[in-house]
N, CA, C and O atoms as CSV, one atom per row, in Angstrom:
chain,resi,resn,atom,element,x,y,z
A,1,UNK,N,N,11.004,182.702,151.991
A,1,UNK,CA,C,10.460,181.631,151.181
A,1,UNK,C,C,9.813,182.188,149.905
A,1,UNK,O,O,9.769,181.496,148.888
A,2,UNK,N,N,9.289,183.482,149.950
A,2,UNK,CA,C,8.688,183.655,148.753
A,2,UNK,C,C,9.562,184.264,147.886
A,2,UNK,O,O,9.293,183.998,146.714
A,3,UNK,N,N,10.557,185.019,148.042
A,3,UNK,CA,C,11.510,185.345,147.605
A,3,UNK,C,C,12.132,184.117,146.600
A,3,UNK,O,O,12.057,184.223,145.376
A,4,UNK,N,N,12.684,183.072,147.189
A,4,UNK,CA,C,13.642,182.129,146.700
A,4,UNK,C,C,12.546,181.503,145.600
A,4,UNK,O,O,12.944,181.184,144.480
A,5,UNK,N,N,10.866,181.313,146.060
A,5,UNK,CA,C,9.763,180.776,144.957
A,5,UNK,C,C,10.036,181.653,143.865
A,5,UNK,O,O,10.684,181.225,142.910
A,6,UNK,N,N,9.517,183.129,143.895
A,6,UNK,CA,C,9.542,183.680,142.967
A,6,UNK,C,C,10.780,183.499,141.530
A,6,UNK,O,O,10.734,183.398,140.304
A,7,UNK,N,N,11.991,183.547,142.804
A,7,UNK,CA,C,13.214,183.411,141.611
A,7,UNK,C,C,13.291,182.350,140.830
A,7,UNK,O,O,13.534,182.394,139.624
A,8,UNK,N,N,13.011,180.969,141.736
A,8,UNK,CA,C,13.381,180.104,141.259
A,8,UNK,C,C,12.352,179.697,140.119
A,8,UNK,O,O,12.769,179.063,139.150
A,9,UNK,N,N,11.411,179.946,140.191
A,9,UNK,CA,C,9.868,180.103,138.841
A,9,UNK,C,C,10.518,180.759,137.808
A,9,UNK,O,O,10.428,180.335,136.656
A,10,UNK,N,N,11.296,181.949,138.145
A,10,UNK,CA,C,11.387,182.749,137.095
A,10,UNK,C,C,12.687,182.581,136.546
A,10,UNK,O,O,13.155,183.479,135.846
A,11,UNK,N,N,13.709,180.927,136.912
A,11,UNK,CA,C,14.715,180.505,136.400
A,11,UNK,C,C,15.701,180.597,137.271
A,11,UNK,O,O,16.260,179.501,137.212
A,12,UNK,N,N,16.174,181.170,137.942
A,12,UNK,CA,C,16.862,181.622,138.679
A,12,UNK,C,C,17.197,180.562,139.834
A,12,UNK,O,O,16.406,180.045,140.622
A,13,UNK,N,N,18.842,180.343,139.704
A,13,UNK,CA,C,19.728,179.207,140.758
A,13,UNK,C,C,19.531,179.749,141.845
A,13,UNK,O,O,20.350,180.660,141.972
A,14,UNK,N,N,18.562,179.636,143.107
A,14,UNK,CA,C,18.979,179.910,144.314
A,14,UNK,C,C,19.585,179.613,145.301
A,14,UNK,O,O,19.191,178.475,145.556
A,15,UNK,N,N,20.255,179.883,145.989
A,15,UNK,CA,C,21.098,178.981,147.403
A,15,UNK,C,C,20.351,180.011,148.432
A,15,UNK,O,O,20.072,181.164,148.103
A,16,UNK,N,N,20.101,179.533,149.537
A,16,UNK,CA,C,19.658,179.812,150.895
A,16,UNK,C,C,20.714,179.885,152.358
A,16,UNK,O,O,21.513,179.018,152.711
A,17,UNK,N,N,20.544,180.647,152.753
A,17,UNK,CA,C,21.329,180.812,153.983
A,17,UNK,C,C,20.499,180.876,155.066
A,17,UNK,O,O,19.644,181.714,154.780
A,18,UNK,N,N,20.222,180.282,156.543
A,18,UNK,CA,C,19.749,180.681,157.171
A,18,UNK,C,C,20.358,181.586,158.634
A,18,UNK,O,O,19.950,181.421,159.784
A,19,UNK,N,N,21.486,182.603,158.160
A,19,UNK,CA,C,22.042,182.979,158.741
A,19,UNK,C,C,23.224,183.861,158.109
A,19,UNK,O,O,24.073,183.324,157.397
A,20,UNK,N,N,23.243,184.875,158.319
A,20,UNK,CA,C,24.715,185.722,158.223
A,20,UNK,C,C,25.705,184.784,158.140
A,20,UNK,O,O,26.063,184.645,156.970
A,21,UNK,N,N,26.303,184.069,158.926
A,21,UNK,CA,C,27.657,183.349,158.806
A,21,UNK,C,C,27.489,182.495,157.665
A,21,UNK,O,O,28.223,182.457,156.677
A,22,UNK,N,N,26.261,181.682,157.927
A,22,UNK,CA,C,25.958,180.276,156.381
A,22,UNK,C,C,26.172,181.684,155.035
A,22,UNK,O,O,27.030,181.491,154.173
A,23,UNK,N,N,25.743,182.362,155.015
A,23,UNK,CA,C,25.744,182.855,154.205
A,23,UNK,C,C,27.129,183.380,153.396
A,23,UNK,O,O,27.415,183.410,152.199
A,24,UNK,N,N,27.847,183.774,154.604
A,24,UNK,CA,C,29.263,184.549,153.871
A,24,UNK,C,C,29.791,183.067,153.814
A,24,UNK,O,O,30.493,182.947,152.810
A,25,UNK,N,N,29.710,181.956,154.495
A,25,UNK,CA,C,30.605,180.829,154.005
A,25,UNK,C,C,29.729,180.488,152.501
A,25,UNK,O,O,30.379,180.084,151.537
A,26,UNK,N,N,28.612,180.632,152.418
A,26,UNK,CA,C,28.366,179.918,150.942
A,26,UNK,C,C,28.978,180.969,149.937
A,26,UNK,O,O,29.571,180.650,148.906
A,27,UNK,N,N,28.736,182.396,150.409
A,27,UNK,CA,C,29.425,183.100,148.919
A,27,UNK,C,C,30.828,182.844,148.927
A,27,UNK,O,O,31.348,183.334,147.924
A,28,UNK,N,N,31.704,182.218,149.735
A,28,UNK,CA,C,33.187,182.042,149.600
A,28,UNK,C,C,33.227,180.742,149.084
A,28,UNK,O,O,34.276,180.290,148.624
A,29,UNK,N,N,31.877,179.900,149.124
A,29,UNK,CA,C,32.168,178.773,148.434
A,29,UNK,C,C,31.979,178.837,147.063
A,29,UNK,O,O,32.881,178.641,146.249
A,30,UNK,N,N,30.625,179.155,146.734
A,30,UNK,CA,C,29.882,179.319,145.540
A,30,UNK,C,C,30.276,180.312,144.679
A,30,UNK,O,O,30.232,179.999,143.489
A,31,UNK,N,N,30.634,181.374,144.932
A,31,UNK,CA,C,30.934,182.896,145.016
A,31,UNK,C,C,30.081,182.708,143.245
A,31,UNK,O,O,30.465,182.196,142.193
A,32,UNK,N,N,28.663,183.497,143.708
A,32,UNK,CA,C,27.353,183.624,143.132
A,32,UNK,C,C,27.802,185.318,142.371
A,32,UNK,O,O,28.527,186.286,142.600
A,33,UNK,N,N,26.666,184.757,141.225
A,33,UNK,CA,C,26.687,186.067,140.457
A,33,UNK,C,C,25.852,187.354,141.337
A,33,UNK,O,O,25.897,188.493,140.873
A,34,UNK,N,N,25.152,187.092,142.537
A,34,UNK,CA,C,24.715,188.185,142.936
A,34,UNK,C,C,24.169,187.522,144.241
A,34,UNK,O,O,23.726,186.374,144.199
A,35,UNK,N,N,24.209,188.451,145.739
A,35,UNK,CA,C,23.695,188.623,147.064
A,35,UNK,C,C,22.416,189.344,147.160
A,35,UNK,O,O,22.165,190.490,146.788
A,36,UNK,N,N,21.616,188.436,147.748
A,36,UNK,CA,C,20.416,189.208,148.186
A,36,UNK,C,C,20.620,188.923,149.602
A,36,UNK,O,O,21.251,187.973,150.066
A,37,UNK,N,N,19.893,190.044,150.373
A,37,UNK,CA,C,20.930,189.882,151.658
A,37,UNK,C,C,19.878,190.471,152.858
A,37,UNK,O,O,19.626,191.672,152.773
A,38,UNK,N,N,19.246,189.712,153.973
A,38,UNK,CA,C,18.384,190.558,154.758
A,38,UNK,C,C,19.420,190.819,155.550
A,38,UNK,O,O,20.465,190.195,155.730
A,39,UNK,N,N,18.785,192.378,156.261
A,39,UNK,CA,C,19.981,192.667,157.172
A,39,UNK,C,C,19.859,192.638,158.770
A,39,UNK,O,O,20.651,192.977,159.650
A,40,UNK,N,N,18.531,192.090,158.810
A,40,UNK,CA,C,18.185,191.613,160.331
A,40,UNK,C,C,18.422,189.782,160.397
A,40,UNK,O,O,17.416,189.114,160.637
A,41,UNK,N,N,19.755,189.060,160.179
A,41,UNK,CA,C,19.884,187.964,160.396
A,41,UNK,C,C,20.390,187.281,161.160
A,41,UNK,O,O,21.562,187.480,160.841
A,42,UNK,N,N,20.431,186.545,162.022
A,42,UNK,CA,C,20.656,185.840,163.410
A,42,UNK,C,C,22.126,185.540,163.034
A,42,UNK,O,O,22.225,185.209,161.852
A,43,UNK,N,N,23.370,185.567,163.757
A,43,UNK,CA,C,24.893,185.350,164.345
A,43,UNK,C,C,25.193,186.131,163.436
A,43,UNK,O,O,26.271,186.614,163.781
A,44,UNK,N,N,24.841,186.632,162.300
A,44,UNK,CA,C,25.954,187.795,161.964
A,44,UNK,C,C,24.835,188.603,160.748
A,44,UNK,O,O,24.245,188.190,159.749
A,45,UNK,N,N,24.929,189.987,161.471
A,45,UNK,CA,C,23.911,190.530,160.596
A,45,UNK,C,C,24.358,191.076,158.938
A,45,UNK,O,O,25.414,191.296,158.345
A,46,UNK,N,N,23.276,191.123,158.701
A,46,UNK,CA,C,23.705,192.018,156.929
A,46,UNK,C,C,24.702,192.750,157.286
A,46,UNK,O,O,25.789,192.594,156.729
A,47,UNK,N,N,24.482,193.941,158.549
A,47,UNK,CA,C,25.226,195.213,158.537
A,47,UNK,C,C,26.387,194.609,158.630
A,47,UNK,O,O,27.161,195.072,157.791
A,48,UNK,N,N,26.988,193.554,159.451
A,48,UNK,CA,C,28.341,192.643,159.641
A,48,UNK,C,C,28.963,192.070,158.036
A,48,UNK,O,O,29.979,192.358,157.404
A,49,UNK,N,N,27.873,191.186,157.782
A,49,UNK,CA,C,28.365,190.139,156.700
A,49,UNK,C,C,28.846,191.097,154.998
A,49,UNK,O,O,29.813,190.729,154.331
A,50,UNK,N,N,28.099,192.096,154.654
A,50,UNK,CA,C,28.240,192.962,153.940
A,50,UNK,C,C,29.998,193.629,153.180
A,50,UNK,O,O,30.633,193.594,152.126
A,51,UNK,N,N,30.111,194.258,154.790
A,51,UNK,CA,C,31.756,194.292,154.680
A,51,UNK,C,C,32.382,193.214,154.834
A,51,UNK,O,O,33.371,193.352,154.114
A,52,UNK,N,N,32.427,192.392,155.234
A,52,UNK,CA,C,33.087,191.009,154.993
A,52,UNK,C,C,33.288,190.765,153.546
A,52,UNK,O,O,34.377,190.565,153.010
A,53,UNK,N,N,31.906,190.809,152.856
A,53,UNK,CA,C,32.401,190.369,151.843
A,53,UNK,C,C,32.687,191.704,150.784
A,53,UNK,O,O,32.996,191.413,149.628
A,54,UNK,N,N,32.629,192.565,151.004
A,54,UNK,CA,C,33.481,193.694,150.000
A,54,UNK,C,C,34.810,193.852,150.498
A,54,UNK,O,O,35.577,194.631,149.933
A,55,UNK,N,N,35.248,193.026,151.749
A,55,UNK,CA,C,36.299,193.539,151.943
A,55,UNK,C,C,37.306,191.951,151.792
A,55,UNK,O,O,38.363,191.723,152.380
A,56,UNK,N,N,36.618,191.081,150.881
A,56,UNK,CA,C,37.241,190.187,150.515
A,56,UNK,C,C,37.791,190.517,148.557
A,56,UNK,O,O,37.183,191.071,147.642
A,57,UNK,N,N,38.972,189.955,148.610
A,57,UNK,CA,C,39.603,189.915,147.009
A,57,UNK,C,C,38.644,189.389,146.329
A,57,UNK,O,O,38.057,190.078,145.495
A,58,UNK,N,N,38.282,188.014,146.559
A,58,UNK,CA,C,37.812,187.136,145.795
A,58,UNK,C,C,36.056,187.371,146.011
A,58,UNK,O,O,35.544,186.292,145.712
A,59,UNK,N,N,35.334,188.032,146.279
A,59,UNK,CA,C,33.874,188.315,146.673
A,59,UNK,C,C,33.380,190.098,146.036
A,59,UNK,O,O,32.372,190.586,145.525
A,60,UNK,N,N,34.494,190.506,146.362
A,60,UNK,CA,C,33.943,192.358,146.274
A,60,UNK,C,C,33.362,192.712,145.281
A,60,UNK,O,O,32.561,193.645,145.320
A,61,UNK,N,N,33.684,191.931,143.990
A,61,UNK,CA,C,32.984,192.098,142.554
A,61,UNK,C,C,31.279,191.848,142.517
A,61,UNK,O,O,30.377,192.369,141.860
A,62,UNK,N,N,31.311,190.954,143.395
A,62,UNK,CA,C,29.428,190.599,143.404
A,62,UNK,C,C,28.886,191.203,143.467
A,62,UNK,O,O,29.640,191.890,144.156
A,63,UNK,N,N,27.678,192.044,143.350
A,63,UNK,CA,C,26.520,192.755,143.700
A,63,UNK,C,C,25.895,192.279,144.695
A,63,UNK,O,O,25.221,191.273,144.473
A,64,UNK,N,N,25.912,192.736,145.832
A,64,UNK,CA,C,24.929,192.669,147.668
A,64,UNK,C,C,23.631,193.215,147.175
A,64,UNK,O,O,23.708,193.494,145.978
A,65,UNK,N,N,22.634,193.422,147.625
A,65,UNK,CA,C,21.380,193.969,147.386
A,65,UNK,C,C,20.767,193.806,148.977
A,65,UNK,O,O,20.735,192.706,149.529
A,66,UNK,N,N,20.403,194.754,149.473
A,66,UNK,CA,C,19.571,194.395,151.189
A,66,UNK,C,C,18.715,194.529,150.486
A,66,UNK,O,O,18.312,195.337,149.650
A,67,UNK,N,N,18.383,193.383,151.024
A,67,UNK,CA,C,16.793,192.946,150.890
A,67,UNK,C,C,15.878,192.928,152.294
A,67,UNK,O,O,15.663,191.850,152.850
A,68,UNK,N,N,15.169,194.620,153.024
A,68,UNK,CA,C,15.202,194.224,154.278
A,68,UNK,C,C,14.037,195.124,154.648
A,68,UNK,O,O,13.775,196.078,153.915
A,69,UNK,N,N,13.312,194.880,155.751
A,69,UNK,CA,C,12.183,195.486,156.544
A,69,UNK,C,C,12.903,196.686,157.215
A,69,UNK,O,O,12.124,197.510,157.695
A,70,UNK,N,N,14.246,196.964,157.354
A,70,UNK,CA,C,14.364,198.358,157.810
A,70,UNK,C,C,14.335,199.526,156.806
A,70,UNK,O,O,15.250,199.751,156.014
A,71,UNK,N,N,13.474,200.077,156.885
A,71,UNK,CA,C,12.763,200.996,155.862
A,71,UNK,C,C,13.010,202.548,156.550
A,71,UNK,O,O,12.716,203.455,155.771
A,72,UNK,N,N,13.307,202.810,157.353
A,72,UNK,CA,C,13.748,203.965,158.257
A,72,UNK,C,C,14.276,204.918,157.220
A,72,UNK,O,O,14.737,204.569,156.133
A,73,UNK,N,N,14.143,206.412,157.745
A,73,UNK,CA,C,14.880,207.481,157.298
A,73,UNK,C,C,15.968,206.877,157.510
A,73,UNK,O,O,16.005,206.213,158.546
A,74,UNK,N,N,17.126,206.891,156.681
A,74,UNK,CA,C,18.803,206.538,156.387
A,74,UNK,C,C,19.196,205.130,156.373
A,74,UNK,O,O,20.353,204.714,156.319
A,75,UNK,N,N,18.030,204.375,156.432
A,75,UNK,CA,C,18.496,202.798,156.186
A,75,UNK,C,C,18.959,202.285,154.942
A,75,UNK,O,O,19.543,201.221,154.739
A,76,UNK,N,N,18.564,203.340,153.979
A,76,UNK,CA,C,18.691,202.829,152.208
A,76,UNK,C,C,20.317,203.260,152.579
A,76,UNK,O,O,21.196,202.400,152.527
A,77,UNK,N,N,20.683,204.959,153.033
A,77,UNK,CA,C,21.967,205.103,152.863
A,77,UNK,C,C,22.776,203.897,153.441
A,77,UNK,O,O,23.500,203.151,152.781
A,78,UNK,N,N,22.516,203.825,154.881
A,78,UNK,CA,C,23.428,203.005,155.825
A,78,UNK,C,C,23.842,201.903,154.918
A,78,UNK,O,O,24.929,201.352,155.090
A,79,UNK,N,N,22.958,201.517,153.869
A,79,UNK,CA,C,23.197,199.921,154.000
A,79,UNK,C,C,24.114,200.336,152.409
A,79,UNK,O,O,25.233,199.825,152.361
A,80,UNK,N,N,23.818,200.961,151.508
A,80,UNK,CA,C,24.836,201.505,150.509
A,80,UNK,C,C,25.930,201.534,150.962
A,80,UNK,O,O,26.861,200.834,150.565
A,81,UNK,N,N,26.008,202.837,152.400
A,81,UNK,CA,C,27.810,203.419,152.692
A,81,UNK,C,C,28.503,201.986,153.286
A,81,UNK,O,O,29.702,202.168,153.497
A,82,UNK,N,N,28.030,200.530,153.627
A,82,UNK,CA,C,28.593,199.675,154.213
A,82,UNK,C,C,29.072,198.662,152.563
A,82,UNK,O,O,29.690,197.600,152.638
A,83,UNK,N,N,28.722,199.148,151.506
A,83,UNK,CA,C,28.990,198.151,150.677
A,83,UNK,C,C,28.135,197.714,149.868
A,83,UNK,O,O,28.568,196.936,149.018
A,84,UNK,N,N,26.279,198.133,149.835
A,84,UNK,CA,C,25.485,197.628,149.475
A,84,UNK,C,C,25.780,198.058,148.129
A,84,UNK,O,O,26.620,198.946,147.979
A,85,UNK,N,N,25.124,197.480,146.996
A,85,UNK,CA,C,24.719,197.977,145.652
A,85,UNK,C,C,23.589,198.203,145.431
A,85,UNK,O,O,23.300,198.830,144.412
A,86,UNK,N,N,22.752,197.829,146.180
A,86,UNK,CA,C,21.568,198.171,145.830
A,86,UNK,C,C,20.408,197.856,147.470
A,86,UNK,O,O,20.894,197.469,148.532
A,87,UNK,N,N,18.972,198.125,147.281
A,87,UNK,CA,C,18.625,198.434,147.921
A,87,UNK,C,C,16.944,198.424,148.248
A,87,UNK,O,O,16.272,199.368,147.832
A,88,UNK,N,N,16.318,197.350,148.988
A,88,UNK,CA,C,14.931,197.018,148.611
A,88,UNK,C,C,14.384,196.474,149.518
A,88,UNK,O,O,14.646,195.361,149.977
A,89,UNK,N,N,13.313,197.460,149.964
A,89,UNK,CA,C,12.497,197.720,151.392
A,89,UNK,C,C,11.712,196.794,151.176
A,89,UNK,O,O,11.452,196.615,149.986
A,90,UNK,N,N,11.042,195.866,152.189
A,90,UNK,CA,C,9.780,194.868,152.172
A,90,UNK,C,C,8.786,195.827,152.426
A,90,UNK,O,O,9.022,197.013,152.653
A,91,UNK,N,N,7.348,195.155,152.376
A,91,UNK,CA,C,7.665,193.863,151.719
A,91,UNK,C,C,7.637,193.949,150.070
A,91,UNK,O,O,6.833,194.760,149.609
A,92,UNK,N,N,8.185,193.430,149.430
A,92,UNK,CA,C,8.967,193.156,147.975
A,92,UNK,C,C,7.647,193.211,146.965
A,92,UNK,O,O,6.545,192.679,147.103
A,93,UNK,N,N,8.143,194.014,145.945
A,93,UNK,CA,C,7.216,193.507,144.774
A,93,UNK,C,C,6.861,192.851,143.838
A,93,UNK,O,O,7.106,193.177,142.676
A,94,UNK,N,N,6.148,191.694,144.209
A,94,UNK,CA,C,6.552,190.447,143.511
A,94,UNK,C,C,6.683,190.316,141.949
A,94,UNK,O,O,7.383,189.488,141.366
A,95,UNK,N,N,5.711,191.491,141.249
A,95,UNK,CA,C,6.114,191.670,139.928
A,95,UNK,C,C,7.187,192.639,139.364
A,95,UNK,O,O,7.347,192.680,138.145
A,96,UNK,N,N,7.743,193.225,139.981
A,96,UNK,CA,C,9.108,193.781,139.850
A,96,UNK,C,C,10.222,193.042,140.300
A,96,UNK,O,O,11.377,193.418,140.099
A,97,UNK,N,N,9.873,191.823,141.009
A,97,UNK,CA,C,11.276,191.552,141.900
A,97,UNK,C,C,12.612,190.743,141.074
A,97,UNK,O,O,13.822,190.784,141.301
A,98,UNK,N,N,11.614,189.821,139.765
A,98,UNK,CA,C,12.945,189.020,139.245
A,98,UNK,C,C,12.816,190.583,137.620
A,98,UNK,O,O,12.778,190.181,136.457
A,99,UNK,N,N,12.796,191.307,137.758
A,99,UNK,CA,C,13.803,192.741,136.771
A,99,UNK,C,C,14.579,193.133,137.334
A,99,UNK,O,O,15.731,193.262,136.919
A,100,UNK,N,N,13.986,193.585,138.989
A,100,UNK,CA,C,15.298,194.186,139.898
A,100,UNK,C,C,16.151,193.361,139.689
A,100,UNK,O,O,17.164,193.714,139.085
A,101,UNK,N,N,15.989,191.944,140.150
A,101,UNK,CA,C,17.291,190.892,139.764
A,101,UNK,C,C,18.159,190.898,138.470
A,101,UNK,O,O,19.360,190.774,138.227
A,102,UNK,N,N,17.014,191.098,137.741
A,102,UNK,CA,C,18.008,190.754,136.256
A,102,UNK,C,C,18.764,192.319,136.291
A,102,UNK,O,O,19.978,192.434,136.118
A,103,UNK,N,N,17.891,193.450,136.531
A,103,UNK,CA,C,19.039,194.829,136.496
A,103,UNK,C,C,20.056,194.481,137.194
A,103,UNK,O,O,21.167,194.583,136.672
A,104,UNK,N,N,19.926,193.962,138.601
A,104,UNK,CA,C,21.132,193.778,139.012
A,104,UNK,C,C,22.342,192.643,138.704
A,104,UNK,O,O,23.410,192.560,139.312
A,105,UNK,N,N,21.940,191.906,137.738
A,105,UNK,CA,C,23.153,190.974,137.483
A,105,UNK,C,C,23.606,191.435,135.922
A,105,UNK,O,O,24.437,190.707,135.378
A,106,UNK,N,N,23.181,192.428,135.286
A,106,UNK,CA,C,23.497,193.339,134.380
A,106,UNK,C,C,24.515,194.663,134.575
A,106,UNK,O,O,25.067,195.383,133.743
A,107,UNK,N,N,24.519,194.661,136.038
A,107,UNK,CA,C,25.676,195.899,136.806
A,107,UNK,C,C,25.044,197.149,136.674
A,107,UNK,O,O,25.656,198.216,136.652
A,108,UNK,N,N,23.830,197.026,136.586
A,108,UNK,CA,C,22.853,198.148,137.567
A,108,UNK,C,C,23.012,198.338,138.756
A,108,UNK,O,O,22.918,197.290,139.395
A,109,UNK,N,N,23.218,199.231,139.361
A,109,UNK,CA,C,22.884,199.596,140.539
A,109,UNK,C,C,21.580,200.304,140.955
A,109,UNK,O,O,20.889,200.795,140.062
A,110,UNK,N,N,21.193,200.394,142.233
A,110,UNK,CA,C,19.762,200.842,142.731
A,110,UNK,C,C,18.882,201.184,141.633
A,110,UNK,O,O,18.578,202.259,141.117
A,111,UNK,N,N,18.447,199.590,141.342
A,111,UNK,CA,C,17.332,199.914,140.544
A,111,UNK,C,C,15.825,200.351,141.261
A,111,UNK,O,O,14.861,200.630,140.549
C-alpha cells in the first residue's frame, strides 16, 4: 500500500496485483512500462512469475524490479540470474523510491 501511495502522488499509473498469477495476467494484458514485483507472493511467486514473463515475446522487454524482504546473502543475485533488472530490499526508501522508478523506466538497471 505504501508503495502504490507513494507512486501514485508522485504521478505514476499504478495497477495492483494481489498475487503472482493476477499479476502475470495483468502484464499480458496491460503490458506496463515497468514490474515491480514482491517475490514472496501467494499462487505463484516472484521467483515463478519472473521467468514467465522474460520468457514471453511480447513481455521480456519490460523491466521486473524485486521489490522484496528477502535481503539474504545471494538474494539480490538469485533474483537478477532469474530475469530481474533490478533489485530492492525492504523496507524501501521512500525518498529514493519514485528516482529508482524513473531510473528504471529510463533503461537503467540496478540502480
Amino acid at each position: 500500500m505504501l508503495l502504490v501511495d507513494l507512486l501514485t502522488i508522485q504521478g505514476y499509473e499504478v495497477h495492483e496485483a494481489t498475487n503472482g498469477l493476477e499479476g502475470l495476467e495483468q502484464a499480458r494484458k496491460l503490458v506496463p512500462n515497468l514490474i515491480l514485483t514482491d517475490m514472496g507472493m501467494p499462487r505463484m511467486s516472484g521467483w515463478e512469475m519472473v521467468p514467465e514473463i522474460k520468457g514471453d515475446p511480447a513481455l521480456r522487454h519490460i523491466p521486473v524490479v524485486a521489490i522484496t524482504a528477502f535481503a539474504m546473502t545471494g538474494d539480490r543475485e538469485k533474483a537478477l540470474a532469474i530475469g530481474c533488472d533490478g533489485y530492492i530490499s525492504k523496507p524501501i526508501e521512500t525518498r529514493l523510491i519514485g528516482k529508482q522508478v524513473a531510473q528504471f523506466l529510463a533503461g537503467k538497471t540496478e540502480v
